[in-house]
C-alpha positions in Angstrom: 0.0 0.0 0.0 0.9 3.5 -0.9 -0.3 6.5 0.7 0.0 10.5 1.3 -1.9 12.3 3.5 -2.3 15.8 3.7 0.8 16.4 1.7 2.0 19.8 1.1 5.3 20.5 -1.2 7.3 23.7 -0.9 10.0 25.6 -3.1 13.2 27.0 -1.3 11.3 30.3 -1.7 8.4 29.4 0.1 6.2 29.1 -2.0 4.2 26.0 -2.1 3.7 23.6 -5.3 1.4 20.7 -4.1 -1.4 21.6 -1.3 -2.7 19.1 1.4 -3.0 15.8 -1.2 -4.2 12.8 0.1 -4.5 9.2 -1.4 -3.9 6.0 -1.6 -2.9 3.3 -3.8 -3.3 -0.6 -2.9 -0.8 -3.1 -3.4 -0.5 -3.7 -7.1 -2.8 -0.6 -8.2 -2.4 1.2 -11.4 -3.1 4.9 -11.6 -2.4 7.9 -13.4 -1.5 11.5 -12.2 -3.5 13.9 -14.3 -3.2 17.7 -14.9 -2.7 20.5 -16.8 1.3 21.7 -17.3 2.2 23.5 -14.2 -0.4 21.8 -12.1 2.2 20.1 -10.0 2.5 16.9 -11.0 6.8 16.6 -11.0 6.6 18.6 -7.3 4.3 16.2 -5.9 6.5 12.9 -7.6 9.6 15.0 -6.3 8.2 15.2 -2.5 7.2 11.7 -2.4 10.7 11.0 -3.1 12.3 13.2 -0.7 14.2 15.7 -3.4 11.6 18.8 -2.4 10.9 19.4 1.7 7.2 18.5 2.2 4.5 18.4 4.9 2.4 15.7 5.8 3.3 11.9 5.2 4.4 9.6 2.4 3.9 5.9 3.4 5.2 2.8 1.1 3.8 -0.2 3.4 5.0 0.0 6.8 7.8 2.6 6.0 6.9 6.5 6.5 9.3 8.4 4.7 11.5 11.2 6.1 15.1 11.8 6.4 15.7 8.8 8.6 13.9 6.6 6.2 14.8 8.2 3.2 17.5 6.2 2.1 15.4 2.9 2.8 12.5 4.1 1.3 14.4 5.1 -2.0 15.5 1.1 -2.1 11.6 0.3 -2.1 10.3 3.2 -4.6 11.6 4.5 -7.8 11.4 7.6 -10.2 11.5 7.9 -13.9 12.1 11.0 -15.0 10.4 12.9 -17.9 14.2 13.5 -19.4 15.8 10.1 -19.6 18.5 12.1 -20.1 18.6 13.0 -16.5 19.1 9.2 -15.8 21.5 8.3 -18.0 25.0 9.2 -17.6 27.6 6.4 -17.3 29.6 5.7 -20.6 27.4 2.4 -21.3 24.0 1.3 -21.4 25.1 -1.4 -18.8 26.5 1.0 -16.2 23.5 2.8 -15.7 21.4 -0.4 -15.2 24.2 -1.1 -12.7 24.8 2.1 -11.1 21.9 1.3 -8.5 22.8 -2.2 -7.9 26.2 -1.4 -7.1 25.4 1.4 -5.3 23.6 -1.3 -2.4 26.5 -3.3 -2.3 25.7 -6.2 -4.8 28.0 -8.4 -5.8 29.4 -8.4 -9.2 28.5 -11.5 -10.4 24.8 -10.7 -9.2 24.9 -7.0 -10.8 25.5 -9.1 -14.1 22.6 -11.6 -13.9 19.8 -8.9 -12.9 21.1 -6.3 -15.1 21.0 -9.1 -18.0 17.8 -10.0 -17.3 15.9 -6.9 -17.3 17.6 -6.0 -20.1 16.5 -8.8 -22.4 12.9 -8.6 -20.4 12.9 -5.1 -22.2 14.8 -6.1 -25.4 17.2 -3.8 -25.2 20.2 -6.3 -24.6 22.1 -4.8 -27.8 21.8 -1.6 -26.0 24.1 -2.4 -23.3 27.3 -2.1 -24.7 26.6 1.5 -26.0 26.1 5.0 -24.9 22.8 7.0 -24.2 24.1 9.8 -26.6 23.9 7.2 -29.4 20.2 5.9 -28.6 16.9 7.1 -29.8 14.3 9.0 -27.6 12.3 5.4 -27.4 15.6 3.6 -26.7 17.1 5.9 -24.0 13.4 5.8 -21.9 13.7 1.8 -22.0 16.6 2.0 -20.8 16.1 4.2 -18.3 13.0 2.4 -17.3 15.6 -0.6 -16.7 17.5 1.8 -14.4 15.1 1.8 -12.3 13.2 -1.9 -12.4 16.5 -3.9 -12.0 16.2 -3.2 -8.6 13.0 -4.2 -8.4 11.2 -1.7 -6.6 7.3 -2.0 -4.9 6.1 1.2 -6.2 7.1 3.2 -9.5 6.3 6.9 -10.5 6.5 7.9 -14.2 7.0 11.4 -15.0 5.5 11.9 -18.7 6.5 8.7 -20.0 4.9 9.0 -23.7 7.3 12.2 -23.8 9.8 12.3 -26.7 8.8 9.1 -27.9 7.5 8.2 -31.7 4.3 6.2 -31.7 6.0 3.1 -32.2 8.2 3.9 -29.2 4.8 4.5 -27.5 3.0 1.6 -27.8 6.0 -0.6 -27.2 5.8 1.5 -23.2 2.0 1.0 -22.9 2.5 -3.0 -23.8 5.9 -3.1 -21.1 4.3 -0.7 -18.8 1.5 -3.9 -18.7 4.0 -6.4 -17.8 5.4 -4.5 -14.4 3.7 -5.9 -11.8 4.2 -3.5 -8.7 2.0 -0.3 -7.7 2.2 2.4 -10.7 1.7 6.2 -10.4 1.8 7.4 -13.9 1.9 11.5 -14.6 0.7 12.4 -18.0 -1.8 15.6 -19.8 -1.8 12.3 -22.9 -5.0 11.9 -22.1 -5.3 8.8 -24.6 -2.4 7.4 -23.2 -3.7 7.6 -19.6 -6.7 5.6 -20.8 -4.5 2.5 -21.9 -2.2 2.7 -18.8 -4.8 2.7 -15.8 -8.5 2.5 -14.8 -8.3 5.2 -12.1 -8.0 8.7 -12.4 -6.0 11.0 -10.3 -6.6 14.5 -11.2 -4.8 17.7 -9.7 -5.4 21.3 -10.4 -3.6 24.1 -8.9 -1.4 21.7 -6.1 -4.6 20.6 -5.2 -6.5 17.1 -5.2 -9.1 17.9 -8.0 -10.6 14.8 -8.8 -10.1 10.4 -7.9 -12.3 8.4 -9.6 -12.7 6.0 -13.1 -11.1 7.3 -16.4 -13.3 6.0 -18.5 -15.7 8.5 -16.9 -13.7 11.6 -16.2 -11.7 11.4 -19.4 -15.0 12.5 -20.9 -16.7 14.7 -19.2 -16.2 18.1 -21.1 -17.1 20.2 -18.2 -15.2 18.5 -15.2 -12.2 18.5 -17.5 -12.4 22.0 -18.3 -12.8 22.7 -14.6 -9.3 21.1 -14.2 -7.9 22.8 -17.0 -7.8 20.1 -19.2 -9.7 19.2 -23.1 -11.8 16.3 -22.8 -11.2 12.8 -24.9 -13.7 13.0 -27.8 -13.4 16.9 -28.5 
């Protein structure tokens, strides 16, 4: 289980990005993170994972995060960034499906068999031997997805993961994005995306909790979308 309650995200300046969210996502559970561009979608995925200050609480299972916890809670939950670019840094492919793993001490010989395995789960073992500067935009997010699943983490967020990406790119995420079994929070404004990826509908407006409920719903209801800023599917 994954929960926030009454979560509230701050700027060095003061100035607060997310205002008293709260929800909850069961084991396994699917959903996307929906709003209009500067709604605060990255802030909130950035205070859940300890980068911004925040108020409130962020709980994976039994583990509330805060600096005590962070470093164990990090081990348990991962981020995908919008920019796999911002993931991706070591001079190959492999290194940067290995940076984690080594990080926690694995041994070599077990950094080699995980890091083989997710990559051919993916199909992007001819990847490994090359550099992210050489990849396509479809290529580099698959790998960075691998970044972040070789460590098999409980809960994942996705920052805009249709972004950069060529519809063939696309659909091979939606189909692999099926496959992960572990609790998904998925930020995207690709509204048709968001209706292949999840069920349930997390809608934010302003740093605020806007809306929960079923996509297939919400996604087309002109005026409760153009409340939260956002054109409705079908328009």
């Amino acid at each position: 289980m994954f929960e926030v309650k009454d979560m509230t995200v701050s700027y060095p300046d003061g100035s607060k990005a997310v205002k008293g969210m709260s929800f909850r996502l069961e084991d396994g559970e699917s959903a996307v993170l929906i709003g209009a561009n500067g709604a605060g979608k990255t802030s909130l995925f950035l205070g859940i994972m300890g980068v911004l200050p925040h108020g409130g609480e962020v709980r994976l299972g039994d583990l509330v995060q805060d600096k005590k916890t962070l470093e164990a809670f990090r081990q348990k939950a991962g981020l995908v960034f919008q920019n796999p670019d911002d993931m991706l840094f070591m001079p190959r492919i492999y290194d940067d499906i290995a940076f984690s793993l080594r990080n926690y001490g694995e041994p070599e010989d077990v950094v080699r068999e995980k890091v083989n395995a997710i990559a051919e789960k993916l199909g992007i073992t001819e990847l490994l031997g090359r550099s992210s500067v050489k990849l396509s935009g479809g290529e580099k997010r698959m790998a960075a997805l691998a970044a972040i699943l070789v460590s098999e983490p409980e809960f994942i967020l996705f920052d805009e993961p249709t972004a950069f990406l060529d519809p063939k790119a696309r659909r091979r995420l939606i189909e692999t994005l099926k496959t992960i079994d572990c609790t998904k929070l998925i930020a995207t404004h690709d509204l048709s995306f968001a209706e292949e990826a999840a069920r349930r509908g997390i809608f934010i407006r302003k740093g605020e909790l806007f809306d929960d409920g079923k996509l297939d719903k919400l996604l087309y209801d002109e005026k409760r979308m153009d409340e939260c800023g956002i054109e409705a599917l079908g328009i």
